[in-house]
C-alpha positions as CSV (number, residue, x, y, z in Angstrom):
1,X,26.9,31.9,-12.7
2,X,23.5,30.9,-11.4
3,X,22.6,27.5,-9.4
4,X,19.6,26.0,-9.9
5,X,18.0,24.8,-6.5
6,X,16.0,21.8,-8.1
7,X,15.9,19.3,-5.4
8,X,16.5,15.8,-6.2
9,X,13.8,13.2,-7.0
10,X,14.4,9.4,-5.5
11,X,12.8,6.2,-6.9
12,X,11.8,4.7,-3.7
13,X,10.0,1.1,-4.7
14,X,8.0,-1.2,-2.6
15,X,6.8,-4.7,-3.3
16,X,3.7,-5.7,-1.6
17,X,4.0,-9.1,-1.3
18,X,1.4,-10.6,1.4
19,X,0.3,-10.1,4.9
20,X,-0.9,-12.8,7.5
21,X,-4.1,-13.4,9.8
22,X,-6.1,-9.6,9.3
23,X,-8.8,-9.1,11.0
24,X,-11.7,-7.2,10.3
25,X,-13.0,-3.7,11.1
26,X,-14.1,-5.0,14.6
27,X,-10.8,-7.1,15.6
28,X,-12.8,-10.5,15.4
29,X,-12.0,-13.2,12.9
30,X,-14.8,-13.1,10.1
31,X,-16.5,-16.1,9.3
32,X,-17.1,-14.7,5.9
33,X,-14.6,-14.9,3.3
34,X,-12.6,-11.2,2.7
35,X,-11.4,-10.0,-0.4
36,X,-8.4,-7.6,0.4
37,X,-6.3,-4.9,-1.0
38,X,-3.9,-2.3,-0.1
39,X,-3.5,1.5,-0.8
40,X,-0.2,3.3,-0.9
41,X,1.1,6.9,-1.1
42,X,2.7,9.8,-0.2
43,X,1.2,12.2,-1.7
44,X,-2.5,11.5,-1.4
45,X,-3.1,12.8,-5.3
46,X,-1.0,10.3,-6.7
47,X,-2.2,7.0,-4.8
48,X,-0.9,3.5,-5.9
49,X,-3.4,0.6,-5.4
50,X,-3.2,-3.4,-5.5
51,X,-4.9,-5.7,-7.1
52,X,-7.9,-7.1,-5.1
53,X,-7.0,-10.8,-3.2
54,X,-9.6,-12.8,-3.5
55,X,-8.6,-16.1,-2.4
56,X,-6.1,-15.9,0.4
57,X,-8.9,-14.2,2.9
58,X,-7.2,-13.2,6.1
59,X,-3.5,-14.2,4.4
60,X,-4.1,-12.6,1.1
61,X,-0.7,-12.3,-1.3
62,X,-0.7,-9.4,-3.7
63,X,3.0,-9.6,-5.4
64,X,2.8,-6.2,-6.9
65,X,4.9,-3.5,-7.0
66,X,4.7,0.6,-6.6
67,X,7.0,2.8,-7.9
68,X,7.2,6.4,-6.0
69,X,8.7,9.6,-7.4
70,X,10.1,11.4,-3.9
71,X,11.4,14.2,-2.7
72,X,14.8,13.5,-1.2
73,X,13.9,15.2,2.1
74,X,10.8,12.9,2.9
75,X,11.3,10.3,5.4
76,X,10.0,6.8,5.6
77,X,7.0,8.2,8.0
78,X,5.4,10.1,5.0
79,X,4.6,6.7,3.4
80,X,0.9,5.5,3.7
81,X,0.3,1.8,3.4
82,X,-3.9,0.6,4.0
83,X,-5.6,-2.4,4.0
84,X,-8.7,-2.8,3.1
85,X,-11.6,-5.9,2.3
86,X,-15.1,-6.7,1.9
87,X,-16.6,-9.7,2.9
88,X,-18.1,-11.6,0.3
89,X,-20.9,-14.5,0.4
């Protein structure tokens, strides 16, 4: 009898829900408005992205969710999370 050596795929989810005071590419405070969001993966073909903040500046909330097929032998260090904004105005 043969054994199939598929490994197992894990949901792994994450919800993005906000972040508090971000600063901008050169670690001061902008006086500009920002309009953020966030870009997620683990496999950098198959990238997850949020919906653009653009009201909460350097708090922005997102509330979204990303659903990630994985490999059980990944570990949490594979996972990519990145910020990033424009200023606007």
């Amino acid at each position: 009898m043969k054994t199939s050596s598929l490994r197992k795929a894990i949901i792994m989810e994450i919800n993005l829900i906000s972040a508090q005071d971000l600063m901008s590419s050169t670690s001061r405070p902008s006086s500009k408005p920002m309009q953020t969001y966030v870009v997620a993966y683990i496999d950098p073909m198959e990238k997850a992205v949020s919906r653009v903040d653009r009201t909460g500046n350097r708090t922005p909330t997102w509330n979204d969710k990303f659903v990630f097929s994985v490999d059980e032998e990944l570990s949490v260090g594979d996972l990519i999370l990145a910020w990033f904004w424009r200023s606007i105005g």
